[in-house]
DORO-931541 format. One line per 3 residues: their letters; for each residue x, y, z of C-alpha. Coordinates in Angstrom, 2 decimals. Each point is the difference from the previous one (the first is absolute). Layout:
<rovos>
A> X Y Z; ...
</rovos>
This chain:
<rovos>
XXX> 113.63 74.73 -16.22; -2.01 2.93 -1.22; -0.45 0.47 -3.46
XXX> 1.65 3.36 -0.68; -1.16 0.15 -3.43; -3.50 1.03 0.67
XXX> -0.74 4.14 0.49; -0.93 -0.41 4.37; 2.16 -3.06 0.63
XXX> 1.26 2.19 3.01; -3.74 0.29 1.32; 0.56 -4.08 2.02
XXX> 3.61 1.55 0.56; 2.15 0.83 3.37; 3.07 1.87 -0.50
XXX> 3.09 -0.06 2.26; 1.91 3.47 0.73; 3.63 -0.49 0.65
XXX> 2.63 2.71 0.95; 2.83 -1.62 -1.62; 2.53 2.02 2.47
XXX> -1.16 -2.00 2.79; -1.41 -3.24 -1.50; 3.11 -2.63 -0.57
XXX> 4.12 1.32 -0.46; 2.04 -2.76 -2.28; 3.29 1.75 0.29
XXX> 0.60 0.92 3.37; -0.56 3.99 -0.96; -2.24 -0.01 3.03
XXX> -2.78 1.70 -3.20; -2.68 -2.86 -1.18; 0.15 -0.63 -3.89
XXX> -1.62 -1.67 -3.43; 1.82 -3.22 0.47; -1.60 -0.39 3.59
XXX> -3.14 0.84 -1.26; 0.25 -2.96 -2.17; 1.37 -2.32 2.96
XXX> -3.20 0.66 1.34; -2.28 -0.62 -2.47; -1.02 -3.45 1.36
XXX> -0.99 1.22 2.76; -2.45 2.69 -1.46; -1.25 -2.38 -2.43
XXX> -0.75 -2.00 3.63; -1.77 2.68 1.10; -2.22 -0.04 -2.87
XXX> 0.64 3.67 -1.58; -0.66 0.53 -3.51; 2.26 3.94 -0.26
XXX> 3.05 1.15 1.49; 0.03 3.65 0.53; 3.48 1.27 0.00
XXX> 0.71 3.30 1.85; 2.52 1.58 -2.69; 2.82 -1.52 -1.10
XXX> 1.36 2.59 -2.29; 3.06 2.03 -0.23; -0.23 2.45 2.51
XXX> 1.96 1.95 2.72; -2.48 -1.05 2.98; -0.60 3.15 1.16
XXX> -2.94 -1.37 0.43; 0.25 -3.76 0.15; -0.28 -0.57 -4.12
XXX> -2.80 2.78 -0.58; 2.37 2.21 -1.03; 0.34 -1.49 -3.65
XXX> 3.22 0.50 -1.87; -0.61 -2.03 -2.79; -3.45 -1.93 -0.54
XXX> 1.66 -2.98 -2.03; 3.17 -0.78 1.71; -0.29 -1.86 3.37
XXX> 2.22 1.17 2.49; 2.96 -1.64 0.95; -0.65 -0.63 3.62
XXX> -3.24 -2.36 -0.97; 2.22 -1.37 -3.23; -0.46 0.44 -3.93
XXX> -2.43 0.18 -2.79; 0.61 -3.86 -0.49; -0.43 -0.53 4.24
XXX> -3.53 1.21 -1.02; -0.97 -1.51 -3.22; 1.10 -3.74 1.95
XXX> -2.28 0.96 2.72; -2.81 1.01 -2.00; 0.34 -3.35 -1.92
XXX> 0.54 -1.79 3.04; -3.06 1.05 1.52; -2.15 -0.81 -3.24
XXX> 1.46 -3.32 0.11; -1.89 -0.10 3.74; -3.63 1.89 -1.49
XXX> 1.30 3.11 1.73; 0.53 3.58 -1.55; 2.02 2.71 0.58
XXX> -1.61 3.73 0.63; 2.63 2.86 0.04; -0.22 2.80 1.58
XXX> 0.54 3.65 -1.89; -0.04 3.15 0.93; -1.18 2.03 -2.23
XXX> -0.67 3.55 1.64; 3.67 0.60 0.73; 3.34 -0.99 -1.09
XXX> 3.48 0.02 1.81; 1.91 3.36 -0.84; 2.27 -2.54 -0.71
XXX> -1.87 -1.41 -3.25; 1.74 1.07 -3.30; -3.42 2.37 -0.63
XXX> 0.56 1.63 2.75; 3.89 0.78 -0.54; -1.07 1.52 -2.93
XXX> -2.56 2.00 1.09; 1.74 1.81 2.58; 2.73 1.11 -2.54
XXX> -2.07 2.54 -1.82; -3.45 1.52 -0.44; 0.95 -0.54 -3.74
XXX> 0.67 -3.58 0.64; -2.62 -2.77 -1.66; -0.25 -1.66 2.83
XXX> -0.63 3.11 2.51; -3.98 -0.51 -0.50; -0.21 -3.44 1.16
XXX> -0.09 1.31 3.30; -1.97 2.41 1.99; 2.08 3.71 0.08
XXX> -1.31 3.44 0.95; 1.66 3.48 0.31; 0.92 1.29 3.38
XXX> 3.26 1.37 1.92; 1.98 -1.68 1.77; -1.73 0.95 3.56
XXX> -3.34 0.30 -1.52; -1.52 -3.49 -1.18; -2.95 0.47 -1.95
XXX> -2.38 -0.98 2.91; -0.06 -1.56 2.97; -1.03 -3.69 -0.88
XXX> 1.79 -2.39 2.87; 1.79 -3.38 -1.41; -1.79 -3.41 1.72
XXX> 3.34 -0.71 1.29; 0.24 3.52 1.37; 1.53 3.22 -1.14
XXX> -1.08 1.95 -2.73; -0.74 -1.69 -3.13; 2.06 2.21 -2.55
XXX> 3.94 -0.35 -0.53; 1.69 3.24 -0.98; 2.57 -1.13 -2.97
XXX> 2.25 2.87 -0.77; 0.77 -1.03 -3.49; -2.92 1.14 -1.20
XXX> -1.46 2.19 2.34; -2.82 -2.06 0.77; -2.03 -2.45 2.56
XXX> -0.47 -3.40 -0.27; -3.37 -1.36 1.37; 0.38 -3.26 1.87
XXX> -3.12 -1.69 2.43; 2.65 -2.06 1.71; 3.99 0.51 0.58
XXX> 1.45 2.47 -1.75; 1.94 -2.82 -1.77; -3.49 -1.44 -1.74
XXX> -0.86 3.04 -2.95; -3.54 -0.52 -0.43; -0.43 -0.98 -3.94
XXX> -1.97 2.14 -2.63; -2.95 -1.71 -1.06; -1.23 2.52 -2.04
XXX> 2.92 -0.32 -2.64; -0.71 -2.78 -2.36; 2.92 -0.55 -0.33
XXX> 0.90 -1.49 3.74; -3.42 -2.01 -0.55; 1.65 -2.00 -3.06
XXX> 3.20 -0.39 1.39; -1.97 -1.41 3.83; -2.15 -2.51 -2.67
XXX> 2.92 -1.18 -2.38; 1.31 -0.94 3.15; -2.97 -1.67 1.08
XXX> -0.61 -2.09 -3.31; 3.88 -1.45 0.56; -0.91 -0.88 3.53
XXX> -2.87 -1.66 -1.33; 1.98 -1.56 -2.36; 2.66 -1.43 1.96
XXX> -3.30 -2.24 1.74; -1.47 2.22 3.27; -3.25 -0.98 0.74
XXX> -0.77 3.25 1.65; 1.09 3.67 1.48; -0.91 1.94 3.09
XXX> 0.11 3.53 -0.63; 1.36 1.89 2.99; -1.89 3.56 0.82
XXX> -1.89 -0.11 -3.30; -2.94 2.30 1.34; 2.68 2.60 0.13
XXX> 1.64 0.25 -3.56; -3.03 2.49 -1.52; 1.61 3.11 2.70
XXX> -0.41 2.86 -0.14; 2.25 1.97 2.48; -0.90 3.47 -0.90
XXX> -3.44 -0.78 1.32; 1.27 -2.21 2.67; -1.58 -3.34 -1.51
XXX> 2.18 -2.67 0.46; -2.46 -3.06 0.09; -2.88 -0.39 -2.52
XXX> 0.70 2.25 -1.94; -2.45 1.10 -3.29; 1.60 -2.00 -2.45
XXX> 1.02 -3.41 2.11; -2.67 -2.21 -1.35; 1.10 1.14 -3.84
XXX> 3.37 -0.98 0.99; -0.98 -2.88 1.30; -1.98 -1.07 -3.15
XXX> 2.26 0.84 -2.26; 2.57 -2.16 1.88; -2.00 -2.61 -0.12
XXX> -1.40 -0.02 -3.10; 4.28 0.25 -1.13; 0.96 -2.47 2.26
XXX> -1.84 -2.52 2.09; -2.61 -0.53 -2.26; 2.36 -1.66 -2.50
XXX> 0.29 -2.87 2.56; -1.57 -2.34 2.54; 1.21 2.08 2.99
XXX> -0.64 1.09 3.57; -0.05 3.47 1.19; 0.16 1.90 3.19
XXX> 0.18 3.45 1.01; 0.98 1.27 2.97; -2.74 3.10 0.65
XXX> -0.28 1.64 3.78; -2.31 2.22 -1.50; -2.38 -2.43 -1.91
XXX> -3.86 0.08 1.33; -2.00 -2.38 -1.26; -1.48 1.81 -2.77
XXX> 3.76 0.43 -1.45; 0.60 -3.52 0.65; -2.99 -1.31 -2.53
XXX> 1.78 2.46 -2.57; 3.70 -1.58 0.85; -1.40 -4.02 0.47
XXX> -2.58 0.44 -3.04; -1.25 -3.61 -1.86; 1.41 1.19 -2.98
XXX> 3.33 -0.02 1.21; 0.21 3.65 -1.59; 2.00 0.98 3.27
XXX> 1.47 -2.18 2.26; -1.08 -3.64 1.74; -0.56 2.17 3.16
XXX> 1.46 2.38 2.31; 1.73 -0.51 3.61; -2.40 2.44 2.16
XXX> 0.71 0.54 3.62; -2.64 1.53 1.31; -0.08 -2.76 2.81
XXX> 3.76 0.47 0.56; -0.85 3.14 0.96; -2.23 -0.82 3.09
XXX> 2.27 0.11 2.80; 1.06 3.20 -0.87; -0.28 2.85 2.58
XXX> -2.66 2.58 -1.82; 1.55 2.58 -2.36; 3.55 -1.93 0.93
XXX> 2.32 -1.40 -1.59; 1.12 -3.76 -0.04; 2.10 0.34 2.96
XXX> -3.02 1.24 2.36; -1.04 -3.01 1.38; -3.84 -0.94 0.79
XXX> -1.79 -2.95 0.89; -1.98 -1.89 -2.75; -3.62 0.16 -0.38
XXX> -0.75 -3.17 -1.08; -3.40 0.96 -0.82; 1.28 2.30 -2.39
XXX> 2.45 -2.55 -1.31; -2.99 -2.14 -0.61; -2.23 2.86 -1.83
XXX> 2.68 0.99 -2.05; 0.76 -3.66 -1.47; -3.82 -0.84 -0.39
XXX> 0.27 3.51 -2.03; 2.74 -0.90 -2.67; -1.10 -3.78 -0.05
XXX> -3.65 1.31 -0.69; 0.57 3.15 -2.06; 2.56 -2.01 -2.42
XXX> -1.88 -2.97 -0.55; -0.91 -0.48 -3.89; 1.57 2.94 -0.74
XXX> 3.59 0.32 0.73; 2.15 -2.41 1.95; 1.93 0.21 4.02
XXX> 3.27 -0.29 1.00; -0.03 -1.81 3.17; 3.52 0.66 2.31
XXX> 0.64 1.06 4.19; 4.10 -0.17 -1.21; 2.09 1.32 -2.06
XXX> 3.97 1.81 -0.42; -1.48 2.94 1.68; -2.39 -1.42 2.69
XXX> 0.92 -0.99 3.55; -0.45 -4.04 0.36; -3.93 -0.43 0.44
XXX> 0.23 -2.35 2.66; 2.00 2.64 2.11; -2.47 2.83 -1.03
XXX> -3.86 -1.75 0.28; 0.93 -3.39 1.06; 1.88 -1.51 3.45
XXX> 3.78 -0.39 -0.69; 0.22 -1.66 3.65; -1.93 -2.97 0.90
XXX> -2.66 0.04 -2.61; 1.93 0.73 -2.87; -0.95 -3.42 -1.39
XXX> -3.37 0.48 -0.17; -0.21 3.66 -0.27; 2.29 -0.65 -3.58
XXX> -2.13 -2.94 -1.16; -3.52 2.98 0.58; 1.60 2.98 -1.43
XXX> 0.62 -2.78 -3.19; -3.78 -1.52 0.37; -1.11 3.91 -0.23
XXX> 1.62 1.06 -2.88; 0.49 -3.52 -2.59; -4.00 -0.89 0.69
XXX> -0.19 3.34 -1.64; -1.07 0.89 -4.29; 2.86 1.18 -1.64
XXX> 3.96 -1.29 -0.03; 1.90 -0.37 3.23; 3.31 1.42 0.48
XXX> 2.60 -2.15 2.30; 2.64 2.33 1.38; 3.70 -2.35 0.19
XXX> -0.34 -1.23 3.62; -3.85 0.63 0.42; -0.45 -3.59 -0.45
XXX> 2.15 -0.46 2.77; -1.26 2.29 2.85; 3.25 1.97 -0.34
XXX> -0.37 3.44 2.41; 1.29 3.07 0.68; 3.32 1.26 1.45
XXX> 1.78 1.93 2.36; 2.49 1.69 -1.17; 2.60 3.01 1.20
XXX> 0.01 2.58 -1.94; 3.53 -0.77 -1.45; -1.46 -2.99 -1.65
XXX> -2.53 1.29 -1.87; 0.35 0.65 -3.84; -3.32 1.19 -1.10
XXX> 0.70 3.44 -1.21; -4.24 0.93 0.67; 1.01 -1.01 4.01
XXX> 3.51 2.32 -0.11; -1.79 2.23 -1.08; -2.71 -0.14 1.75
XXX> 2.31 -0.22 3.15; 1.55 3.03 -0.46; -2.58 2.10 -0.59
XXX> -1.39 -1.14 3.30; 3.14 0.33 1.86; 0.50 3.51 -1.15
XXX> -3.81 1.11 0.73; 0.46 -1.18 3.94; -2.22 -3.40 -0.40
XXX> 1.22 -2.08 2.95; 2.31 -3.41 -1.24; -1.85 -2.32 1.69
XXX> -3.35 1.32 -2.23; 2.45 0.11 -3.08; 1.16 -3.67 0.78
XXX> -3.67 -1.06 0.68; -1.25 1.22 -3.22; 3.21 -1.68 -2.05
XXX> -0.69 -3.84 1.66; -3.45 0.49 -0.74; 0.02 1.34 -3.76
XXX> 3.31 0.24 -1.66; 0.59 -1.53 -3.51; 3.03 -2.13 1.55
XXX> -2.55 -1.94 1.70; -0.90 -1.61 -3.05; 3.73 -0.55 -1.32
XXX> 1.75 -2.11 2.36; 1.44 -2.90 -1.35; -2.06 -2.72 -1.32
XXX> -0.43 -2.74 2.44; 1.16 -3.09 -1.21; 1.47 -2.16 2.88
XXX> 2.23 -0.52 3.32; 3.09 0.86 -1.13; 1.79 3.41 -0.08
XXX> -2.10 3.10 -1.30; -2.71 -2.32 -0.15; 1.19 -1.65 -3.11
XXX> 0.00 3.24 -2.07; 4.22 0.43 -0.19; 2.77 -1.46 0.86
XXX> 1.36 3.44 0.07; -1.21 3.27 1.72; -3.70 0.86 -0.88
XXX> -0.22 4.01 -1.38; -2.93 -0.13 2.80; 0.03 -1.91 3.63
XXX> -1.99 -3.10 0.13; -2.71 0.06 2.33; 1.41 -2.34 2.56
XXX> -3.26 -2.15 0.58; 0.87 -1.96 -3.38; 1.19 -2.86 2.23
XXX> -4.19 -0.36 1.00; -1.01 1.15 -3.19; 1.04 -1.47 -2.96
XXX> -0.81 -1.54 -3.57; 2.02 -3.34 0.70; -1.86 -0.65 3.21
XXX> -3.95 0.67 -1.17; 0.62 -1.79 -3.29; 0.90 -2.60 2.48
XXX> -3.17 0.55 1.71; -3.64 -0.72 -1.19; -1.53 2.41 2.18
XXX> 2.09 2.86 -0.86; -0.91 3.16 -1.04; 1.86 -0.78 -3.19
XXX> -2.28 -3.25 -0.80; -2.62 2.06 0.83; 0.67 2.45 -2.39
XXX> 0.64 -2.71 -2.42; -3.84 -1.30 0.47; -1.33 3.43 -0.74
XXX> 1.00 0.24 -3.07; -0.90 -3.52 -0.95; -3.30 0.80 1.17
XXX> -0.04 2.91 -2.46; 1.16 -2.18 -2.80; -2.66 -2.31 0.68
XXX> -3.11 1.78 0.24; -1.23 2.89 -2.32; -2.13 1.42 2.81
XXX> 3.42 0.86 2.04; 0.65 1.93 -3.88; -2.98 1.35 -0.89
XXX> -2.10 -0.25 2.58; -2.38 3.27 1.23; 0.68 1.30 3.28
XXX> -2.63 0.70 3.03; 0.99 1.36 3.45; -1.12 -0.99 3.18
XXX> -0.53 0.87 3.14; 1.09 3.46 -1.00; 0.05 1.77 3.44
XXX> 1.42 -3.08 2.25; 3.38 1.59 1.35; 2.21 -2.94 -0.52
XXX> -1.99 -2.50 -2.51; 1.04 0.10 -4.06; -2.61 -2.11 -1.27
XXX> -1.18 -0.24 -3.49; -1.53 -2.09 -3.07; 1.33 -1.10 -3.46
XXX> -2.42 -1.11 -2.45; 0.06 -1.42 -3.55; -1.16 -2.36 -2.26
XXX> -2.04 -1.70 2.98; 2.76 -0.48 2.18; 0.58 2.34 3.34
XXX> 3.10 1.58 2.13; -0.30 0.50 4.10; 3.06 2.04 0.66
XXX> 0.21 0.29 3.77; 2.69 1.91 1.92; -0.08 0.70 3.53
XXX> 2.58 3.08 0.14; 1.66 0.32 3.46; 1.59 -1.86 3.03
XXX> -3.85 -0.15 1.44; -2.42 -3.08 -0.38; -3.25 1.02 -1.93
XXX> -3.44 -1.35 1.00; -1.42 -1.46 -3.33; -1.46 -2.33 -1.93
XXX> 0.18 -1.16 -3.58; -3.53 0.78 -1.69; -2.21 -2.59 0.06
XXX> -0.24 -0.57 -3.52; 3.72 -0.55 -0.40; 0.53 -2.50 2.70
XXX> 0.63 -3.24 -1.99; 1.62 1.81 -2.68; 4.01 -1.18 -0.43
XXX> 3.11 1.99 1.63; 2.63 0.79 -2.22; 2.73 1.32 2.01
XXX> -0.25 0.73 3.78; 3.03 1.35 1.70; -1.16 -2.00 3.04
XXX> 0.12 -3.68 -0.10; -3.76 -0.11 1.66; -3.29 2.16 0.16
XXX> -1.71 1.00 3.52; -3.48 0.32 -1.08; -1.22 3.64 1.43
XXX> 3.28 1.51 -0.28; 3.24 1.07 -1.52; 3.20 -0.05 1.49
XXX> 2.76 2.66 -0.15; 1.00 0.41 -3.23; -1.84 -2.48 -1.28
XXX> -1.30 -0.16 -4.23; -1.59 -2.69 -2.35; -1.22 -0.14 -3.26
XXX> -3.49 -2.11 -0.64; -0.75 -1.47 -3.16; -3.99 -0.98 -0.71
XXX> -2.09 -1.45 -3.36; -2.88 2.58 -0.23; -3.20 -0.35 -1.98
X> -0.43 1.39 -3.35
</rovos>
């Protein structure tokens, strides 16, 4: 076990992300919950992870899926109660594994008590904790559009007013320029803290320092004093780990956020190489074929550019990512392999690895009609389309390939109906390959993608270089080789990926031919060339 005690304990750690909606049902509600959670903590301990990251678990209406937050210290009663949680979390310290929660902090639910309040009157104590500006009631103050699409300001009659929300109109963005709504977010904190989490992820955090009137939603002038003083309120009276979720961090932002002082944040989530496959100038939904040479330059970039001086968050999945192994892998007939190099890629890595529920399983997308989807981002999304004359078929396309339900099928678990997840009706349709993918059957199986997973980390919790290690490309312009070097304290990394269903012509360098293979995710080497898919990780003794 790690010892959590000491400042960057979570430096030699991998964290686990699961969406407890879809991860394991104990009551036949068809919704995952706590207690399931903690049915399945042997078999994360298994796995080797040292942090569970919950998607949120609070009160809320799910509008949104739990980041809609009614009440940040009350767990809503579809996942259980406050005493559901405080078993799990002692239940996994029992097993050396900690639980991160996830808060949103930019908006609340116009259900949360402040928000009640604050729609009552402009006299109301309460009616500055949120973001209001003048207007009539067919004239909002400008014409800022809401990520989830409409305009982002709610006309509320009461008091003759708009609301300013980045998201659904039921998710008030939060006033972070009263001090009062920053004591009340880190009182709330400290008894999270208290009641034993090891860590938080902070959902949209670039985005709480907006300014609307100057249409700044992300980074805005007074984030990073936020940030500190959050910190220095917070965090800093513990042993924790931190994450932010920033689309608009650069690297320069992401020293300030990851900073060795730990006057921020451990570091950010960045997804600049999310954002690859992107058609130019589109949005999510306009497909594009990766450049993997891009992919390449733009991981050598944070690995380099954050070395000594701030620290990575390494992750291809998450809640609101298609399944990687659909979207740069081979879900067919190499979706073996092609999972066990996306995982070689990213854990031989500096900085901690995120595991996705499922990732370590190959899980991939699915097909779904468009009655069956839930993600309100995809309705919406949908019908926007639909009304603006795009053809279904390239509406359809676009949903199998990128929408958030991708990721939040039921968990996996076995053979039997739903895959294990319920014995009742899941709130989301199972993706029917469970019966060939499946945690029972590649726990069962040493050469699984699962075991493999399991080695990775092992590896990381074996040798510092995998940690701490500095980070040198290779063969920068090859179109379908990832190849690069780990080096510390006399030891050396050979990271080799050969991306695609193509064999590459090439050799191992010369002076790395005797050194030791770590992990291969083929059971043999063909000197002078890689197979499809194929990765390893070399391990050689170098001179001082």
């Amino acid at each position: 076990m790690l010892d959590k005690t000491q400042k960057n304990w979570w430096q030699s750690a991998v964290a686990y992300q699961i969406y407890p909606k879809s991860f394991q049902d104990t009551t036949g509600s068809g919704t995952g919950d706590l207690q399931g959670i903690i049915r399945r903590l042997d078999y994360l301990q298994t796995l080797g992870v040292d942090v569970l990251w919950l998607s949120p678990v609070f009160a809320s209406p799910q509008v949104d899926n739990g980041y809609d937050i009614s009440d940040y210290q009350a767990i809503d009663p579809m996942y259980g109660s406050l005493e559901d949680m405080r078993a799990l979390i002692a239940a996994g310290k029992e097993r050396g594994v900690g639980i991160m929660l996830d808060l949103v902090l930019n908006h609340s639910s116009d259900q949360h008590r402040w928000f009640r309040e604050a729609r009552k009157s402009r006299d109301n104590p309460f009616h500055d904790y949120y973001v209001w500006r003048d207007g009539a009631e067919d004239r909002p103050p400008n014409d800022m559009r809401a990520c989830f699409g409409g305009s982002a300001w709610t006309w509320v009659p009461q008091v003759g007013q708009y609301y300013f929300h980045q998201f659904a109109p039921q998710q008030p963005d939060l006033n972070w320029e009263n001090p009062r709504v920053r004591r009340e977010i880190y009182d709330m904190i400290l008894w999270w803290m208290d009641q034993g989490v090891e860590g938080f992820r902070l959902d949209v955090i670039d985005q709480i320092a907006k300014e609307p009137d100057r249409f700044i939603t992300g980074n805005g002038p007074r984030l990073h004093e936020f940030l500190r003083e959050l910190s220095a309120e917070t965090f800093q009276k513990g042993c924790l780990v931190t994450v932010g979720e920033a689309w608009g961090a650069d690297l320069e932002r992401a020293k300030l956020y990851s900073a060795p002082d730990g006057s921020e944040l451990s570091m950010v989530f960045q997804f600049e190489h999310i954002n690859l496959d992107h058609q130019p100038g589109g949005e999510k939904w306009d497909l594009a074929p990766l450049d993997f040479k891009a992919l390449k330059k733009c991981l050598a970039k944070w690995q380099t550019g954050l070395h000594g001086c701030g620290w990575n968050s390494l992750f291809l999945n998450n809640h609101d990512l298609p399944r990687t192994v659909s979207r740069w892998g081979d879900d067919g007939a190499c979706r073996v392999v092609s999972a066990k190099l996306l995982a070689t890629m990213l854990h031989g890595m500096e900085g901690m690895p995120y595991i996705y529920q499922g990732e370590e399983l190959g899980m991939t997308n699915i097909s779904l009609p468009i009655g069956e989807y839930r993600d309100l981002e995809s309705l919406n999304m949908y019908e926007e389309r639909k009304a603006a004359g795009c053809p279904e078929a390239e509406i359809m396309a676009s949903l199998y390939a990128r929408s958030r339900d991708n990721a939040r099928t039921p968990m996996q678990w076995d053979t039997s109906a739903h895959g294990g997840f319920t014995e009742g009706t899941p709130w989301l349709t199972e993706n029917p390959n469970y019966r060939e993918i499946n945690a029972a059957d590649q726990v069962a199986d040493p050469d699984s993608v699962f075991h493999y997973y399991r080695r990775l980390i092992a590896l990381r919790k074996t040798y510092p270089v995998f940690v701490h290690g500095d980070f040198t490309l290779l063969e920068p312009d090859h179109p379908n080789l990832f190849v690069y070097r780990r080096r510390l304290d006399g030891q050396a990394l050979l990271v080799i990926c050969n991306y695609g269903g193509g064999e590459t012509a090439w050799s191992v360098p010369e002076d790395w031919t005797h050194a030791r293979c770590l992990i291969a995710n083929y059971p043999d080497q063909i000197p002078g060339r890689l197979r499809p898919w194929e990765a390893r990780i070399l391990l050689r003794e170098e001179k001082e």
